[in-house]
PLY file of the C-alpha trace (Angstrom):
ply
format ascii 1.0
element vertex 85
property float x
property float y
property float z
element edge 84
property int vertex1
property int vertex2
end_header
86.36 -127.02 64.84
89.13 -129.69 65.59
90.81 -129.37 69.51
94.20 -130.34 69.85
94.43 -133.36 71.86
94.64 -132.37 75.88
93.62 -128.87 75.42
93.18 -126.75 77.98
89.32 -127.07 78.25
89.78 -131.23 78.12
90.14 -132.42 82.29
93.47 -134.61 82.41
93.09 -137.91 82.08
92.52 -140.23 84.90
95.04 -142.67 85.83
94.45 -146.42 85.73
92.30 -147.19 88.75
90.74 -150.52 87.47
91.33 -153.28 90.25
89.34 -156.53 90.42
86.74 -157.84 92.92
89.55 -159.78 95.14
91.60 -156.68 95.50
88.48 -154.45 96.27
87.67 -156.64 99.08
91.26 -156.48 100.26
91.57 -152.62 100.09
88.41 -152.63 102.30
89.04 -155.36 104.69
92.60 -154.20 105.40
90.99 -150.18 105.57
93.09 -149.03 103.03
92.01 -146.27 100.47
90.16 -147.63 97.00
91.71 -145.84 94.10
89.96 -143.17 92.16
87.08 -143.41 95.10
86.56 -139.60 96.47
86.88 -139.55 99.50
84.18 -137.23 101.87
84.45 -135.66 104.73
80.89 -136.19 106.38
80.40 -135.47 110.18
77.39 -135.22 112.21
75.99 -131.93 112.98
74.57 -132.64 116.48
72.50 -130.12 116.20
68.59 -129.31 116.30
66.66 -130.39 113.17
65.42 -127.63 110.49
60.97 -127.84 110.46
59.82 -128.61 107.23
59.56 -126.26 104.51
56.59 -127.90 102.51
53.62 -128.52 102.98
52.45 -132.29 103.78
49.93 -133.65 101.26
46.72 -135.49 102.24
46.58 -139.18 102.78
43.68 -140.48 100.25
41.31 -141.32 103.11
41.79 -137.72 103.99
41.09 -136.07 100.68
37.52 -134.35 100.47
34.99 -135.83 98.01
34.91 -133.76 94.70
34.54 -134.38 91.67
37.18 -136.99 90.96
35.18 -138.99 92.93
36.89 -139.62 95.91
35.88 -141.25 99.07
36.05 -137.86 101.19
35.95 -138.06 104.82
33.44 -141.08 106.11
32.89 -139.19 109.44
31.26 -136.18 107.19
29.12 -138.61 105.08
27.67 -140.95 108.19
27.14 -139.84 111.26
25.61 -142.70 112.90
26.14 -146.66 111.43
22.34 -146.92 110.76
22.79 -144.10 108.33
25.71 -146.75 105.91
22.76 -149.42 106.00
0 1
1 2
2 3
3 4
4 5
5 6
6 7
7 8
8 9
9 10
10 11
11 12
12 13
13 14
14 15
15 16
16 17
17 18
18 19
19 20
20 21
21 22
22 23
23 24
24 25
25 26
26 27
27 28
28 29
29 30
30 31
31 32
32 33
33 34
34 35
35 36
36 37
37 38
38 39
39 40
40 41
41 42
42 43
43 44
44 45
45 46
46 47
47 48
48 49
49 50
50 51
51 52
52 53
53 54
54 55
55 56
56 57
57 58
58 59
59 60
60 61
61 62
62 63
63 64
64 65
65 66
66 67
67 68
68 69
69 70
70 71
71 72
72 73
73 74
74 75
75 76
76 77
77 78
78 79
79 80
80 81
81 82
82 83
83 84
């Protein structure tokens, strides 16, 4: 199925908002708006943090030895140096 050319369901087309390096850095220097850049509106919330909602994974020196062979926790393998040697 063919569309007519701008039909409904295409967006409008976007003007020309090409503009080279040099004028970029004018625009910005001088504080003036860059074309075809949408512009936000962000503000700070000053308000309290949210806690996390996941759960923090294990460092690798924390991981328990299993059966992937990991190191596991040394202070639950040795309990005294003489017992490394």
């Amino acid at each position: 199925k063919v569309r007519p050319k701008n039909s409904p369901a295409d967006p409008p087309p976007a003007p020309d908002t090409s503009v080279s390096f040099s004028e970029m850095l004018h625009l910005i220097q001088t504080g003036q708006d860059i074309p075809g850049l949408q512009k936000l509106n962000i503000s700070a919330t000053n308000g309290s943090p949210t806690p996390s909602q996941m759960t923090q994974k294990p460092k690798p020196w924390e991981a328990k030895a299993g059966p992937s062979g990991g190191a596991g926790n040394l202070n639950e393998r040795f309990s005294t140096l003489e017992d490394i040697q």
